[in-house]
N, C-alpha and C positions, 0 to 999 in steps of 0.2 A: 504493500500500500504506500503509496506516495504521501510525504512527510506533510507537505501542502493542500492535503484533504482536510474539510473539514465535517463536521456530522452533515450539515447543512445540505451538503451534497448528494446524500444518499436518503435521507428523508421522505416519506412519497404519503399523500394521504391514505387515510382506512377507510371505511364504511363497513361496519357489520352488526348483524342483530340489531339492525339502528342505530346504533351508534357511531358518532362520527369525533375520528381520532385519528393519531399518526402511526406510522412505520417506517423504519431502520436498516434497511438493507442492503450489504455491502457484499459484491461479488467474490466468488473463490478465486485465492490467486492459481496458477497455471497448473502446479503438481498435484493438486487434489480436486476432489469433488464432491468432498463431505461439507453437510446440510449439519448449519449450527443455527438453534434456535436458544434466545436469552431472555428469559423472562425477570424483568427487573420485580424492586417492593416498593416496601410503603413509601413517602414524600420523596420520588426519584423521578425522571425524566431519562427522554433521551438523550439531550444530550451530556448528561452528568457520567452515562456508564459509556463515553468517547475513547478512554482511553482502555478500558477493557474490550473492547467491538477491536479495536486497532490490537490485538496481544490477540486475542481470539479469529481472526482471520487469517492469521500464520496457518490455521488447521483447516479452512472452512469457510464456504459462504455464512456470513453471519445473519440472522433475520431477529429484531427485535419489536415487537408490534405495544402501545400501548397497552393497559390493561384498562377496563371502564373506572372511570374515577382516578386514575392515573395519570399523571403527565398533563397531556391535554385530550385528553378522552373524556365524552360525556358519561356519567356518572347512571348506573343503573333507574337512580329515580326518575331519569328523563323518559325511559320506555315505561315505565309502572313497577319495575321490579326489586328484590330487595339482595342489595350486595350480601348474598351469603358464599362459602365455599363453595358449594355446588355448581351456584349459576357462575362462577367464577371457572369452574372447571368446564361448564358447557361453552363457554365463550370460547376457553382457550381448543378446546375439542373442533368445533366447529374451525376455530382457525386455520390449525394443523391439518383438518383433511381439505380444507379449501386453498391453502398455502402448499403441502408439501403432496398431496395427490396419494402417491402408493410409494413417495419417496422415505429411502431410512433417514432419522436425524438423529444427531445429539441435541440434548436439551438440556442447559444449563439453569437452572434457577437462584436467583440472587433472596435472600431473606425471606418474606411472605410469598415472592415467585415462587419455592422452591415447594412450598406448601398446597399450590395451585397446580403444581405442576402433578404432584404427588395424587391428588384428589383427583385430576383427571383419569389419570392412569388408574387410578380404583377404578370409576364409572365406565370407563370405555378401554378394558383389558384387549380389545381388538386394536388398539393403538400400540400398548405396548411391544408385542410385535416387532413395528416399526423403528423400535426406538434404541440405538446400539449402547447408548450409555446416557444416565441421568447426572450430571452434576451440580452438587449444594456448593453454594459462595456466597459471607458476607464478609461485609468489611470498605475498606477503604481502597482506592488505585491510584491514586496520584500524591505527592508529597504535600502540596498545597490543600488538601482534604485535614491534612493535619495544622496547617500552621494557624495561629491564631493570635491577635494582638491582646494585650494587657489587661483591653477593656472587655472583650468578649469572653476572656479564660474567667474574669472577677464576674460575668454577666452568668455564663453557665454554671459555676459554684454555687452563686447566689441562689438559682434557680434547682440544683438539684439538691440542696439543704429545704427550700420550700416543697419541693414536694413530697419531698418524704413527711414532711412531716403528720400523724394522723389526723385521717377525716378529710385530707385534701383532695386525696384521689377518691374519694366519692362523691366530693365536689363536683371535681372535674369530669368524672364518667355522666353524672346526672345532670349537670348544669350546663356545660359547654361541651359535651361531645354527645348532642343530639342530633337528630335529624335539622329538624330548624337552622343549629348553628350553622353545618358541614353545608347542607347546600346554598343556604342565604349570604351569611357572613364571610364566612372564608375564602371563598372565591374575590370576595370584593378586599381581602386584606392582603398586605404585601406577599405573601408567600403564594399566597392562591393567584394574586393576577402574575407573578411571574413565570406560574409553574401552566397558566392556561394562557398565558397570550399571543403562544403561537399555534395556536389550536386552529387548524383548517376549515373553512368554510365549507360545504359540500359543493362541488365542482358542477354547477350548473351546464357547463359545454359538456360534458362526458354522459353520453345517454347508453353505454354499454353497460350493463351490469352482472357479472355473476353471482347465480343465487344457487344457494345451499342449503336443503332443507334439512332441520333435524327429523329424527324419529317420531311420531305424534306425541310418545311419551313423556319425549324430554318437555321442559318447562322454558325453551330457549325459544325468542323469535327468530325472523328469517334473516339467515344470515349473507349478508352482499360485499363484494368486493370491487372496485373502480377499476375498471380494468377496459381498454379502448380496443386492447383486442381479441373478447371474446363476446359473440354475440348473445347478446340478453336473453335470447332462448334457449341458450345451453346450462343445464344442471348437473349438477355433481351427483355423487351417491350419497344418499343418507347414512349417516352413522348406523352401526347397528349394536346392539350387545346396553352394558352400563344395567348399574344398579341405581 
Protein backbone atom coordinates (compact mmCIF):
# COMPACT_ATOMS: atom_id res chain seq x y z
CA UNK A 1 0.00 0.00 0.00
CA UNK A 2 1.26 3.29 -0.90
CA UNK A 3 2.54 5.58 2.13
CA UNK A 4 0.37 8.44 0.46
CA UNK A 5 -3.10 6.70 0.82
CA UNK A 6 -5.37 7.92 2.96
CA UNK A 7 -8.64 6.15 4.56
CA UNK A 8 -10.48 8.65 2.59
CA UNK A 9 -9.67 6.94 -0.50
CA UNK A 10 -11.08 3.80 -0.08
CA UNK A 11 -14.39 4.76 1.72
CA UNK A 12 -17.48 3.97 -0.53
CA UNK A 13 -21.13 4.29 0.81
CA UNK A 14 -23.43 1.35 2.54
CA UNK A 15 -27.07 0.99 2.32
CA UNK A 16 -28.46 -2.20 4.18
CA UNK A 17 -31.58 -3.30 6.16
CA UNK A 18 -32.19 0.42 5.72
CA UNK A 19 -29.61 1.70 6.83
CA UNK A 20 -27.48 4.05 5.50
CA UNK A 21 -23.61 4.18 6.42
CA UNK A 22 -20.03 3.66 5.22
CA UNK A 23 -17.55 1.11 4.07
CA UNK A 24 -13.66 0.50 4.08
CA UNK A 25 -12.25 -1.24 1.44
CA UNK A 26 -8.86 -1.69 0.57
CA UNK A 27 -7.79 -4.20 -2.29
CA UNK A 28 -5.31 -7.35 -1.80
CA UNK A 29 -1.85 -6.52 -2.78
CA UNK A 30 -0.59 -8.83 -5.64
CA UNK A 31 0.70 -12.22 -3.77
CA UNK A 32 -2.55 -13.12 -2.13
CA UNK A 33 -6.03 -13.24 -2.37
CA UNK A 34 -7.34 -13.67 1.06
CA UNK A 35 -10.60 -11.82 2.10
CA UNK A 36 -10.08 -9.87 5.59
CA UNK A 37 -13.16 -8.75 7.16
CA UNK A 38 -12.66 -6.16 10.42
CA UNK A 39 -15.31 -5.52 12.59
CA UNK A 40 -14.43 -2.56 14.65
CA UNK A 41 -16.48 -1.46 18.72
CA UNK A 42 -17.84 0.62 20.70
CA UNK A 43 -17.01 4.93 20.15
CA UNK A 44 -14.79 3.89 17.00
CA UNK A 45 -14.94 4.99 13.28
CA UNK A 46 -13.27 4.30 10.28
CA UNK A 47 -11.06 6.11 10.18
CA UNK A 48 -9.42 5.64 13.74
CA UNK A 49 -8.68 1.66 12.85
CA UNK A 50 -6.23 3.43 9.48
CA UNK A 51 -3.56 2.25 10.74
CA UNK A 52 -4.46 -1.33 11.56
CA UNK A 53 -6.42 -1.62 7.77
CA UNK A 54 -2.65 -0.51 6.42
CA UNK A 55 -0.71 -3.73 8.83
CA UNK A 56 -3.63 -5.93 7.91
CA UNK A 57 -3.59 -5.66 4.11
CA UNK A 58 0.12 -7.10 4.02
CA UNK A 59 -2.29 -10.44 4.26
CA UNK A 60 -5.48 -9.56 2.45
CA UNK A 61 -8.04 -7.41 0.90
CA UNK A 62 -9.39 -5.74 3.88
CA UNK A 63 -13.32 -4.97 4.10
CA UNK A 64 -14.48 -2.97 7.11
CA UNK A 65 -18.22 -1.89 6.99
CA UNK A 66 -19.82 0.28 9.62
CA UNK A 67 -21.92 -1.25 12.40
CA UNK A 68 -25.73 0.45 12.97
CA UNK A 69 -25.13 3.18 15.43
CA UNK A 70 -21.58 3.06 14.73
CA UNK A 71 -19.32 5.53 13.07
CA UNK A 72 -21.61 7.00 10.88
CA UNK A 73 -24.39 4.43 10.49
CA UNK A 74 -27.98 5.15 11.30
CA UNK A 75 -28.74 3.71 14.52
CA UNK A 76 -31.22 0.63 14.61
CA UNK A 77 -34.02 3.04 16.02
CA UNK A 78 -34.30 4.61 12.71
CA UNK A 79 -35.83 1.26 11.05
CA UNK A 80 -38.09 0.59 14.54
CA UNK A 81 -35.62 -1.82 15.88
CA UNK A 82 -33.91 -2.58 19.01
CA UNK A 83 -29.88 -2.74 19.17
CA UNK A 84 -29.76 -6.05 20.75
CA UNK A 85 -26.93 -8.80 19.86
CA UNK A 86 -28.94 -10.78 17.70
CA UNK A 87 -30.09 -8.10 15.38
CA UNK A 88 -26.56 -7.15 15.49
CA UNK A 89 -25.56 -10.51 14.38
CA UNK A 90 -28.36 -10.53 11.47
CA UNK A 91 -26.98 -7.38 10.08
CA UNK A 92 -23.44 -8.60 10.05
CA UNK A 93 -24.92 -12.12 8.55
CA UNK A 94 -26.74 -10.49 5.85
CA UNK A 95 -23.50 -8.44 5.19
CA UNK A 96 -21.11 -11.22 4.70
CA UNK A 97 -23.27 -13.31 2.27
CA UNK A 98 -24.18 -10.09 0.20
CA UNK A 99 -20.32 -8.99 0.42
CA UNK A 100 -18.22 -12.08 0.28
CA UNK A 101 -20.82 -14.58 -1.95
CA UNK A 102 -19.52 -18.33 -1.22
CA UNK A 103 -16.05 -16.53 -0.69
CA UNK A 104 -13.65 -17.96 2.49
CA UNK A 105 -12.77 -14.80 4.97
CA UNK A 106 -10.94 -14.10 7.90
CA UNK A 107 -12.62 -12.05 10.34
CA UNK A 108 -11.01 -10.04 12.70
CA UNK A 109 -13.09 -8.57 15.55
CA UNK A 110 -11.82 -5.49 17.59
CA UNK A 111 -13.74 -5.33 21.26
CA UNK A 112 -17.63 -5.54 21.01
CA UNK A 113 -16.84 -6.48 17.13
CA UNK A 114 -15.57 -9.47 18.37
CA UNK A 115 -18.73 -10.40 20.29
CA UNK A 116 -21.00 -9.72 17.04
CA UNK A 117 -18.88 -11.60 15.29
CA UNK A 118 -19.04 -14.54 17.68
CA UNK A 119 -23.09 -14.33 17.86
CA UNK A 120 -23.21 -14.54 14.34
CA UNK A 121 -21.54 -17.41 13.87
CA UNK A 122 -23.99 -19.02 16.62
CA UNK A 123 -27.15 -18.13 14.55
CA UNK A 124 -25.84 -18.81 11.08
CA UNK A 125 -23.40 -22.02 11.70
CA UNK A 126 -23.77 -22.36 7.63
CA UNK A 127 -21.32 -19.24 7.79
CA UNK A 128 -18.81 -20.69 9.65
CA UNK A 129 -18.00 -22.94 7.04
CA UNK A 130 -16.66 -20.00 5.32
CA UNK A 131 -14.69 -18.79 7.79
CA UNK A 132 -10.79 -19.86 7.98
CA UNK A 133 -9.97 -18.04 11.06
CA UNK A 134 -11.76 -15.72 13.65
CA UNK A 135 -9.42 -13.03 15.30
CA UNK A 136 -10.13 -11.18 18.88
CA UNK A 137 -8.06 -7.57 19.18
CA UNK A 138 -8.30 -4.73 21.54
CA UNK A 139 -6.25 -2.06 22.26
CA UNK A 140 -4.46 0.74 20.90
CA UNK A 141 -2.40 1.18 17.14
CA UNK A 142 -0.74 4.09 16.82
CA UNK A 143 1.61 5.91 19.45
CA UNK A 144 -0.31 9.04 19.51
CA UNK A 145 -3.52 6.97 20.94
CA UNK A 146 -1.25 7.09 23.93
CA UNK A 147 0.10 10.52 24.33
CA UNK A 148 -1.69 12.84 26.32
CA UNK A 149 -1.15 16.60 27.61
CA UNK A 150 -1.19 17.49 31.43
CA UNK A 151 -4.48 18.70 31.32
CA UNK A 152 -6.29 15.75 29.80
CA UNK A 153 -4.20 12.90 32.19
CA UNK A 154 -5.43 15.47 35.53
CA UNK A 155 -9.16 15.45 33.36
CA UNK A 156 -9.35 11.47 33.09
CA UNK A 157 -8.12 10.86 36.91
CA UNK A 158 -10.52 13.29 37.93
CA UNK A 159 -13.14 11.43 36.07
CA UNK A 160 -12.23 7.87 36.81
CA UNK A 161 -12.05 8.74 40.87
CA UNK A 162 -15.98 10.17 40.18
CA UNK A 163 -17.03 7.23 38.87
CA UNK A 164 -16.34 4.87 40.89
CA UNK A 165 -17.51 6.38 43.29
CA UNK A 166 -21.07 4.59 44.79
CA UNK A 167 -24.43 5.17 43.38
CA UNK A 168 -22.82 6.99 40.36
CA UNK A 169 -23.17 4.32 37.95
CA UNK A 170 -26.65 3.86 38.49
CA UNK A 171 -26.97 7.27 37.95
CA UNK A 172 -25.58 7.16 34.82
CA UNK A 173 -27.07 3.63 33.59
CA UNK A 174 -30.69 5.24 34.45
CA UNK A 175 -30.33 8.84 33.84
CA UNK A 176 -28.12 9.42 30.92
CA UNK A 177 -27.71 6.20 29.19
CA UNK A 178 -31.21 6.00 27.83
CA UNK A 179 -33.00 5.91 24.84
CA UNK A 180 -33.88 9.70 24.83
CA UNK A 181 -30.21 10.71 25.68
CA UNK A 182 -28.37 8.35 22.93
CA UNK A 183 -30.53 9.33 20.10
CA UNK A 184 -31.45 13.07 20.93
CA UNK A 185 -28.54 14.50 22.77
CA UNK A 186 -25.58 12.87 21.68
CA UNK A 187 -25.47 13.07 18.23
CA UNK A 188 -25.91 16.85 18.67
CA UNK A 189 -22.66 16.87 21.33
CA UNK A 190 -19.04 17.14 20.21
CA UNK A 191 -18.30 13.59 20.18
CA UNK A 192 -21.59 12.49 18.33
CA UNK A 193 -21.21 15.38 15.53
CA UNK A 194 -17.66 14.23 14.91
CA UNK A 195 -18.08 10.74 14.95
CA UNK A 196 -21.56 11.37 12.23
CA UNK A 197 -20.49 14.15 10.16
CA UNK A 198 -19.20 12.36 7.45
CA UNK A 199 -22.00 10.07 7.27
CA UNK A 200 -23.20 9.77 3.44
CA UNK A 201 -26.21 10.90 2.18
CA UNK A 202 -28.09 8.16 0.09
CA UNK A 203 -26.92 8.60 -3.50
CA UNK A 204 -29.97 9.62 -5.36
CA UNK A 205 -28.19 9.14 -9.03
CA UNK A 206 -27.56 5.35 -8.33
CA UNK A 207 -30.83 3.53 -9.08
CA UNK A 208 -29.13 -0.09 -9.08
CA UNK A 209 -29.66 -1.98 -6.05
CA UNK A 210 -28.86 -5.32 -4.75
CA UNK A 211 -31.31 -6.93 -2.58
CA UNK A 212 -30.97 -9.78 -0.14
CA UNK A 213 -33.42 -11.27 1.57
CA UNK A 214 -33.30 -12.97 4.99
CA UNK A 215 -35.04 -16.13 5.82
CA UNK A 216 -38.99 -15.16 6.99
CA UNK A 217 -37.74 -16.01 10.27
CA UNK A 218 -35.15 -13.80 10.95
CA UNK A 219 -36.26 -10.47 12.45
CA UNK A 220 -33.87 -8.46 9.86
CA UNK A 221 -35.38 -6.10 7.09
CA UNK A 222 -34.33 -6.10 3.43
CA UNK A 223 -31.18 -5.81 3.02
CA UNK A 224 -29.51 -3.55 -0.13
CA UNK A 225 -26.40 -2.65 -1.25
CA UNK A 226 -25.40 0.46 -3.93
CA UNK A 227 -23.91 -1.13 -6.33
CA UNK A 228 -24.18 0.49 -10.21
CA UNK A 229 -23.28 -2.66 -11.46
CA UNK A 230 -25.73 -5.03 -10.67
CA UNK A 231 -29.20 -4.95 -11.89
CA UNK A 232 -31.83 -4.36 -9.23
CA UNK A 233 -33.56 -7.42 -10.35
CA UNK A 234 -30.83 -9.71 -9.33
CA UNK A 235 -31.11 -11.48 -5.66
CA UNK A 236 -28.98 -13.24 -3.70
CA UNK A 237 -29.61 -16.42 -1.78
CA UNK A 238 -31.38 -16.27 1.47
CA UNK A 239 -29.46 -17.21 4.60
CA UNK A 240 -30.60 -20.53 5.70
CA UNK A 241 -29.91 -22.49 9.17
CA UNK A 242 -29.53 -19.98 12.71
CA UNK A 243 -31.13 -20.20 16.00
Amino acid sequence: MSKEQKPDDFIQPLYINGLNGRMLRVPAPAHTNREILLIYGHHALLERWWGLVENLNDYGAVTMPDLPGFGGMDGFQTIGRKPTINEYADYLAAFVKMHYRRKRVTIVGISFGFVVITRMLQRYPELAKRVDLVVSMVGFMHKTDFLFTPQRRNQIHIAARFFSLPGVAWIIRYCFLNQFIIKRIYVRMPAGRRRFRRKAPEPPEIRSILRCWPPPQRPVSIARRFSKSVPSSRRCPSPAGGN
